[in-house]
C-alpha positions in Angstrom: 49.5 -38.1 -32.1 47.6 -41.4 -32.8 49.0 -45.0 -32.8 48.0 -47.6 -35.0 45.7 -48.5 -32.0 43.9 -45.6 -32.0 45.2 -44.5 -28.5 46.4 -41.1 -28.4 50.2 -40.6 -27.4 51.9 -37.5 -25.3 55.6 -37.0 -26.4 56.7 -39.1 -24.3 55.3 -42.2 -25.8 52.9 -43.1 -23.1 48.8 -43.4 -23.8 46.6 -40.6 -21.4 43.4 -41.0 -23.6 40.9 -42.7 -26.0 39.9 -41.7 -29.5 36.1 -41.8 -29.5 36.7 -44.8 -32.2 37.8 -47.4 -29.3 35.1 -46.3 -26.4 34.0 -48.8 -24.7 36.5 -51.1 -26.5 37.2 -54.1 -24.2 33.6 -54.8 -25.0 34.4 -54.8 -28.7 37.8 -56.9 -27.8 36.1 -59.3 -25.7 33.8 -60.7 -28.4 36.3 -60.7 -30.9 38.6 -64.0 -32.3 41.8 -64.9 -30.8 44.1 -64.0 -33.6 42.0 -60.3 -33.4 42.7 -60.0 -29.9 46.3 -61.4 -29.8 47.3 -59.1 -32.6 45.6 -56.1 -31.2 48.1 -56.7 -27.7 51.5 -57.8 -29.9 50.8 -54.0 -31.7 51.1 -52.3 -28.4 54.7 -51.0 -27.4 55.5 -50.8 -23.9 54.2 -47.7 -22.9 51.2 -48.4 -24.1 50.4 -52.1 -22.6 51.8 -50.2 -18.7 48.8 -47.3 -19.7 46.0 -49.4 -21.1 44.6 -50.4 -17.6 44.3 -46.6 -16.8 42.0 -45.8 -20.2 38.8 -45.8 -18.4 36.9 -45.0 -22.0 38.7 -48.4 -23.0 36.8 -50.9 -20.6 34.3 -48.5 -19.2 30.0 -49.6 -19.7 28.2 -46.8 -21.9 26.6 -45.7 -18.7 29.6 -44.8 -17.1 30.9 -42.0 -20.0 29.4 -38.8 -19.8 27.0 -37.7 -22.7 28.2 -35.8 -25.0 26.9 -31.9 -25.4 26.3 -29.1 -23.4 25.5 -29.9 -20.3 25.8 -28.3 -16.3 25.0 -31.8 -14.6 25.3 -35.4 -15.4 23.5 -38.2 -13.0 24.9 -41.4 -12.7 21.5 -43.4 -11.7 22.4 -47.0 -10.7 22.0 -50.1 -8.9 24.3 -51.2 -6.0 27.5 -52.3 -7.5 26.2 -51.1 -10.5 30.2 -49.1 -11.3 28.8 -45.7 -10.2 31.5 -44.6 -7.5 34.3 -45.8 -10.4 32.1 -43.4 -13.1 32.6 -40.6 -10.5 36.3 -41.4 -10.0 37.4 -41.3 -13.6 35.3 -38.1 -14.1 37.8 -36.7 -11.8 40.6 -37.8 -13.3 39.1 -36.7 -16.7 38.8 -33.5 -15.6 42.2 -32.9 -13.3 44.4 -35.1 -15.7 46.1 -33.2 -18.5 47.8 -35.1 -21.3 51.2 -35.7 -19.6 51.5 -35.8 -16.1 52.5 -32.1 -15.1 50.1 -30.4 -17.6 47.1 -28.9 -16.3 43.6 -30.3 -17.0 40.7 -29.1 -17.5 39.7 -28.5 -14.0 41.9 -27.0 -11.1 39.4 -27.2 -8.3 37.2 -29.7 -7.3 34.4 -30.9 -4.6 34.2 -34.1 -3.5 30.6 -34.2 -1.6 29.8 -37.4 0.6 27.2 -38.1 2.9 30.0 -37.4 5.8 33.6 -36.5 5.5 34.3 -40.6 6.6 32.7 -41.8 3.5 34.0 -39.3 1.1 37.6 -40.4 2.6 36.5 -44.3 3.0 34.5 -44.6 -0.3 35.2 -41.8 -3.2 39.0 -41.4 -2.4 40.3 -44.5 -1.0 37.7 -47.1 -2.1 38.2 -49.7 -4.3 36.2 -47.7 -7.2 37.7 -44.9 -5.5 40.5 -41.5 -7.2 43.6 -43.1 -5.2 42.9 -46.7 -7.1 42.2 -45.4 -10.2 45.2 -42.9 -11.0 48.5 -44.4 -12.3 51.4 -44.0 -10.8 52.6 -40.7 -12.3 49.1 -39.3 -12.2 48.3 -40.3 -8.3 47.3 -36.9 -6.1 48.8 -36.9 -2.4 46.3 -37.0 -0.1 46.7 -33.9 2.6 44.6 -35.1 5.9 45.0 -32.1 7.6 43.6 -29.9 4.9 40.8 -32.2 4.0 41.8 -32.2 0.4 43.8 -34.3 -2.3 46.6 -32.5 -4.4 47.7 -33.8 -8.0 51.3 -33.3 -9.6 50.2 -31.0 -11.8 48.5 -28.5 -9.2 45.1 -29.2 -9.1 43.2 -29.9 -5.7 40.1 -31.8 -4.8 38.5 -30.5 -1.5 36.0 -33.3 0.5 33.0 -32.3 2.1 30.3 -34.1 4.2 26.9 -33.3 3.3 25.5 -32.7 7.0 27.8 -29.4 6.8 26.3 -27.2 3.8 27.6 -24.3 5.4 31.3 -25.4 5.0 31.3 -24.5 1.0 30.3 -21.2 2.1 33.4 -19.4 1.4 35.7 -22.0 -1.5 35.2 -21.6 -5.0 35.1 -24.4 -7.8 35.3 -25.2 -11.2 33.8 -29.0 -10.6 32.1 -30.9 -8.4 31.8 -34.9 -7.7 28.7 -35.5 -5.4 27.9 -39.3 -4.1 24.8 -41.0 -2.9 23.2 -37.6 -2.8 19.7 -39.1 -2.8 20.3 -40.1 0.9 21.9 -36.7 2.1 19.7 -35.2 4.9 20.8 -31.7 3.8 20.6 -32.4 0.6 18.7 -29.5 -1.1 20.8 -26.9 1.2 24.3 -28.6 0.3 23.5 -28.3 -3.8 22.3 -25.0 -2.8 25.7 -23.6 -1.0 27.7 -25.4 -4.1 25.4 -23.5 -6.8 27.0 -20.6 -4.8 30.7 -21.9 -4.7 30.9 -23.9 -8.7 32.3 -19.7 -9.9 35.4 -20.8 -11.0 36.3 -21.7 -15.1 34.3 -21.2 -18.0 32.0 -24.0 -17.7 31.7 -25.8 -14.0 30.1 -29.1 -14.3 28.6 -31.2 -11.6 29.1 -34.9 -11.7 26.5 -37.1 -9.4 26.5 -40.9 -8.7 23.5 -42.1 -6.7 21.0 -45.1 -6.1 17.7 -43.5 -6.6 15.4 -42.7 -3.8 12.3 -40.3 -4.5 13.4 -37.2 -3.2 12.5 -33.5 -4.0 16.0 -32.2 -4.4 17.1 -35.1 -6.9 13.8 -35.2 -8.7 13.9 -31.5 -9.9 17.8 -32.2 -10.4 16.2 -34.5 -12.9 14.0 -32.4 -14.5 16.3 -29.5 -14.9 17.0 -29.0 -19.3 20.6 -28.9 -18.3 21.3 -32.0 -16.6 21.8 -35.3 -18.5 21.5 -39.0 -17.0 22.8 -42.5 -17.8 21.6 -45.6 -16.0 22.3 -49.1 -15.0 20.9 -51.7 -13.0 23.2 -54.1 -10.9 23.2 -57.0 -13.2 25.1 -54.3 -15.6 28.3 -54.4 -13.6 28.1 -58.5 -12.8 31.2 -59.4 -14.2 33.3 -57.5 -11.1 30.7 -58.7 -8.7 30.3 -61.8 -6.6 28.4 -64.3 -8.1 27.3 -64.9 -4.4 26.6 -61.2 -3.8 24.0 -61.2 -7.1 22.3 -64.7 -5.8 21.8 -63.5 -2.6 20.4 -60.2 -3.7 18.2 -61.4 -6.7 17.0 -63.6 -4.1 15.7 -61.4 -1.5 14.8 -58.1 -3.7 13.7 -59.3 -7.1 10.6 -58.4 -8.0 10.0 -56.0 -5.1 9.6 -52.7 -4.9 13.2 -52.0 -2.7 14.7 -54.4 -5.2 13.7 -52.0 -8.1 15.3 -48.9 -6.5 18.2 -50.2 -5.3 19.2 -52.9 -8.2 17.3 -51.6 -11.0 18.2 -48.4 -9.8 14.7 -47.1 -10.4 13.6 -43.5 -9.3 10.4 -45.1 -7.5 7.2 -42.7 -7.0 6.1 -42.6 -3.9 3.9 -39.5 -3.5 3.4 -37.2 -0.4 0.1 -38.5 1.8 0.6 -41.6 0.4 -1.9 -44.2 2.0 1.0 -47.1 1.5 4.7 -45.9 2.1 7.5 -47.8 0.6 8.2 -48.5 4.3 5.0 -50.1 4.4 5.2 -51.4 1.3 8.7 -53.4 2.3 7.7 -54.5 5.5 5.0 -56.5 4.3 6.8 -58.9 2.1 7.1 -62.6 2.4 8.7 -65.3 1.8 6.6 -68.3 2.8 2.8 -68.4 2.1 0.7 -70.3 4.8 -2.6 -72.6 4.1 -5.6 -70.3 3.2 -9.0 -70.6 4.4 -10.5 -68.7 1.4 -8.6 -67.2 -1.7 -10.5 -64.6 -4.6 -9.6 -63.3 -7.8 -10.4 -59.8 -8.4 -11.0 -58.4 -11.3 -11.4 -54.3 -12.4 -11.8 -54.9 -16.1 -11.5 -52.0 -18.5 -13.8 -49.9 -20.6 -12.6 -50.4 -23.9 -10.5 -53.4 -25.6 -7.7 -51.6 -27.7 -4.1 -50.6 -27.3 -4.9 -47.3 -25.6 -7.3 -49.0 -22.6 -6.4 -48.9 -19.5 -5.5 -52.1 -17.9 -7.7 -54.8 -16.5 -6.6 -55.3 -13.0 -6.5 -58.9 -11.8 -5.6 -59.8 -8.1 -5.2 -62.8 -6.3 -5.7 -62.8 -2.6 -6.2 -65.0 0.2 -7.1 -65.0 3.9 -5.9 -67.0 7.2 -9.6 -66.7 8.9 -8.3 -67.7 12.0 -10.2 -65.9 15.2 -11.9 -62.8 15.3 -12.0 -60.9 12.0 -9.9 -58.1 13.3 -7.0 -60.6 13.8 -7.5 -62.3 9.9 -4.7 -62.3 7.7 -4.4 -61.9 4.1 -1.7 -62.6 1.0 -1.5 -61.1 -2.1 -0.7 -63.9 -4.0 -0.4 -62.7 -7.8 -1.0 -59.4 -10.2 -2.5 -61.5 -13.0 -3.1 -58.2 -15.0 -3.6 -57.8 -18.4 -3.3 -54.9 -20.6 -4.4 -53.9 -24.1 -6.6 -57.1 -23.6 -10.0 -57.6 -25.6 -13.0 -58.7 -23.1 -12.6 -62.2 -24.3 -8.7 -62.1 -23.4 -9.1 -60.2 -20.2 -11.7 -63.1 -19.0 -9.7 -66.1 -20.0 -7.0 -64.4 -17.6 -8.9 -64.2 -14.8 -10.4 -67.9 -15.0 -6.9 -69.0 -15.4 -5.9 -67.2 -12.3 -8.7 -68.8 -10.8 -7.6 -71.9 -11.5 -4.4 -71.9 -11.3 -4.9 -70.8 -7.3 -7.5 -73.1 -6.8 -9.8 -69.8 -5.9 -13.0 -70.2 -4.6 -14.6 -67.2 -6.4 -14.1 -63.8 -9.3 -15.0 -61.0 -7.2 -15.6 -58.5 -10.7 -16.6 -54.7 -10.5 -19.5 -54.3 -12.8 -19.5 -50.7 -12.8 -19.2 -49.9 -16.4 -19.9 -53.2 -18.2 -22.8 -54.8 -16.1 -24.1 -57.8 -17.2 -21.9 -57.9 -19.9 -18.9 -58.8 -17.5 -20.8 -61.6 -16.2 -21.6 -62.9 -19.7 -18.1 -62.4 -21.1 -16.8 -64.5 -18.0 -19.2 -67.6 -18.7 -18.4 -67.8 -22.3 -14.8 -68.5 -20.9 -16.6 -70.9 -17.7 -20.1 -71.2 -17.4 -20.0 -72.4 -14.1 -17.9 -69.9 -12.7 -18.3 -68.6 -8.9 -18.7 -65.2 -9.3 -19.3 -62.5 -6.9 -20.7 -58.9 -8.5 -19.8 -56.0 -6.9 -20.6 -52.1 -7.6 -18.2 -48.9 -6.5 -21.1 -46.6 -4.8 -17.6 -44.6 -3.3 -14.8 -42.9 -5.3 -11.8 -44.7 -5.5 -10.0 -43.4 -2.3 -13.1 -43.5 0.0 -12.6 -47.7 -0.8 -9.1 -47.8 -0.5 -8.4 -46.2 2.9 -10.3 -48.9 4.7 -8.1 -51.2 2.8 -4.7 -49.2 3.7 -5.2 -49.8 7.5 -4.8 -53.3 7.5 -1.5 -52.8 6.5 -0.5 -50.8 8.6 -1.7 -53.3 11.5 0.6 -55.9 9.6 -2.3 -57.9 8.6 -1.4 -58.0 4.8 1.4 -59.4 3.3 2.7 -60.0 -0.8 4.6 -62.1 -2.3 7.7 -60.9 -4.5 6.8 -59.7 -7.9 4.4 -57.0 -7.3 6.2 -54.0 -8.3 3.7 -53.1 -10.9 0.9 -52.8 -8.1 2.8 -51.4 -5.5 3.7 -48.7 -7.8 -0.2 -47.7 -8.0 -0.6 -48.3 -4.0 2.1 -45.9 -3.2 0.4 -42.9 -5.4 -3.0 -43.5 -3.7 -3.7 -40.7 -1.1 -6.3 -39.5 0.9 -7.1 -36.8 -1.9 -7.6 -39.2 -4.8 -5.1 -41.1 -7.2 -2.0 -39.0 -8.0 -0.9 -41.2 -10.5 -1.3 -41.2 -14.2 -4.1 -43.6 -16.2 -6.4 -45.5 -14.0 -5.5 -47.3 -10.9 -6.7 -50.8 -12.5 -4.7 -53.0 -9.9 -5.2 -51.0 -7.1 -8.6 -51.3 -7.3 -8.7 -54.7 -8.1 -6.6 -55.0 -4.8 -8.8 -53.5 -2.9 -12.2 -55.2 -4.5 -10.3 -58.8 -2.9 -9.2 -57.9 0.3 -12.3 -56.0 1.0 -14.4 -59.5 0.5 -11.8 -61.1 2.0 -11.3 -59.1 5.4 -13.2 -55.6 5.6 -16.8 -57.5 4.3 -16.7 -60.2 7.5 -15.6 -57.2 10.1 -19.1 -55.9 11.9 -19.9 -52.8 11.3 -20.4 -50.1 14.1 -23.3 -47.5 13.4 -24.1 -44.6 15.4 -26.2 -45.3 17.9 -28.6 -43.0 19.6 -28.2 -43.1 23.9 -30.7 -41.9 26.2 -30.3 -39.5 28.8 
């Protein structure tokens, strides 16, 4: 039955769940008046105020409720800290937990999958976020070392795994499982195999998984499967139960990178196989501090077309420390002053004010496809503009290679903020783009470092030696 509240009551007075009218409704008390929230408390009876910390649809964030439907497998995509190890916790209860404490759920046996037994033990039992913390008193399994496994009042059993031993759910059976930062399992394609095997139990075994996003085979065709449903939150989502010091600290080193994107946007970054830059690569070469630059360009790969559907213009800003030998320069990648859906006229007012706002010494513009007409359309915007032309007689991945091994020496470093670009660099192999549209800041990219660095190198030819 159903209070005045709207929580629902077993017979014995006390509240085990949440009409769908009051999900999420802390949010919906928090922003109300005073008198609203005061009289929302006096209305609760005992029972109910000892049971209202345990609703989890109560104060729970919409990404941390399963969808609604038919569905085999729900992903929990987040940030770090962004309440994904609690979303997996309450799934548990929700499906163990019947409406009074010795009634049986909806589930009777369960998988808890970790990266290795310690963290399933440390992190999805135990933890903070973790079953044993969120189960009230009545409701809280015993936890049977020896058997690896918790057991609730009312029968059920949760069985942890580690993820380096797929061949260990060989043999159990399931009607659930909870898997947790399965994107950085080293078995992880043969561990969801041997649980396809072992989730035989019930009439409709469902999968929950919380994970930061990595770009991996096993949880990218997860992804793409019609029966599994996702919700996602960055970090920032979960900020008011995390350190303010935590979020400074972190916003200060990540934002605006690539890492930062995965692992506090909780973005599923592409990073595709034969890549020319790795996300390794990609992370290693940020900076923080930005030295005094003998020469800096802008570079500009402008677009075709001027309407919603063009491609981007691409719009780098680089520099060079031309200090010794060319082989031992240094360049920066200063800014991705791209434009998109820009008119010629917009496109080259961008660029000059890149220009100027770097104190550049020069546009270094690809004139492929509009020839003169880019020069023209720059000096309406500054008729005494340096500008260097430049034509691609090379596809797009014969140019960029040369421009890849730099980075790899160490010899090229960004600035925060780049995400955008270093989306295009990591789907740039050897074989041609592998992305979608038209690499536009890549080539840009690769159009300033190549007159910054590759254009002062000396170039060997073949030489003919007689015998």
């Amino acid at each position: 039955m159903k209070d005045g509240s709207g929580m629902q009551q077993d017979g014995s007075g006390t509240s085990t769940s949440m009409t769908r009218g009051l999900r999420s409704g802390a949010a919906w008390i928090a922003s109300a008046a005073a008198d609203v929230q005061k009289r929302f408390l006096d209305e609760l009876n005992e029972g109910e105020l000892r049971a209202l910390p345990f609703l989890f649809e109560f104060w729970a964030m919409d990404h941390q409720l399963p969808p609604v439907g038919a569905w085999k497998t729900w992903v929990i995509l987040g940030g770090r800290g962004a309440g994904k190890s609690r979303a997996g916790s309450e799934w548990v209860r929700s499906q163990v937990e019947g409406p009074r404490a010795l009634a049986p759920g909806r589930c009777r046996r369960l998988a808890l999958i970790g990266e290795t037994f310690d963290q399933v033990r440390d992190v999805m039992i135990f933890g903070e976020s973790g079953i044993m913390a969120c189960s009230p008193p009545d409701r809280r399994p015993e936890w049977q070392a020896s058997r690896r496994r918790l057991v609730w009042p009312n029968g059920a059993e949760a069985q942890a795994f580690s993820a380096s031993e797929p061949e260990a759910l060989r043999g159990p059976q399931f009607d659930g499982a909870w898997l947790d930062e399965m994107a950085k399992w080293k078995k992880a394609e043969a561990t969801w195999d041997m649980l396809q095997f072992a989730l035989r139990l019930g009439e409709d075994p469902r999968v929950c998984v919380t994970t930061t996003p990595r770009n991996v085979g096993v949880l990218k065709r997860l992804l793409e499967a019609p029966s599994t449903v996702t919700t996602h939150a960055p970090t920032e989502a979960n900020r008011a139960n995390l350190s303010e010091s935590f979020l400074e600290e972190v916003r200060a080193r990540y934002a605006g990178t690539r890492l930062g994107r995965q692992e506090l946007d909780g973005i599923l970054m592409g990073e595709t196989e034969g890549a020319l830059w790795t996300s390794e690569m990609l992370h290693a070469a940020q900076v923080e501090e930005i030295p005094e630059l003998s020469r800096i360009v802008v570079a500009v790969d402008p677009p075709v077309t001027g309407h919603e559907g063009s491609d981007d213009c691409g719009i780098v800003v680089a520099g060079v420390v031309a200090k010794g030998p060319p082989q031992h320069w240094r360049a920066y990648v200063l800014e991705d002053a791209s434009v998109s859906a820009a008119r010629p006229q917009q496109w080259a007012e961008a660029a000059v004010a890149a220009l100027e706002r770097h104190g550049a010494d020069r546009i270094v513009a690809e004139v492929n496809q509009g020839g003169d007409l880019v020069e023209a359309v720059l000096r309406q915007v500054d008729p005494m503009i340096p500008l260097k032309k430049v034509r691609a007689s090379r596809g797009k991945a014969a140019r960029a290679e040369p421009v890849a091994a730099p980075y790899e020496q160490g010899r090229v470093r960004h600035v925060k903020g780049l995400g955008d670009l270093e989306d295009q660099l990591a789907q740039m192999t050897q074989q041609g783009w592998e992305g979608t549209g038209s690499p536009d800041r890549l080539d840009a990219l690769v159009w300033a470092l190549h007159d910054l660095m590759l254009s002062a190198q000396p170039q060997k030819r073949p030489q003919m030696r007689r015998l």
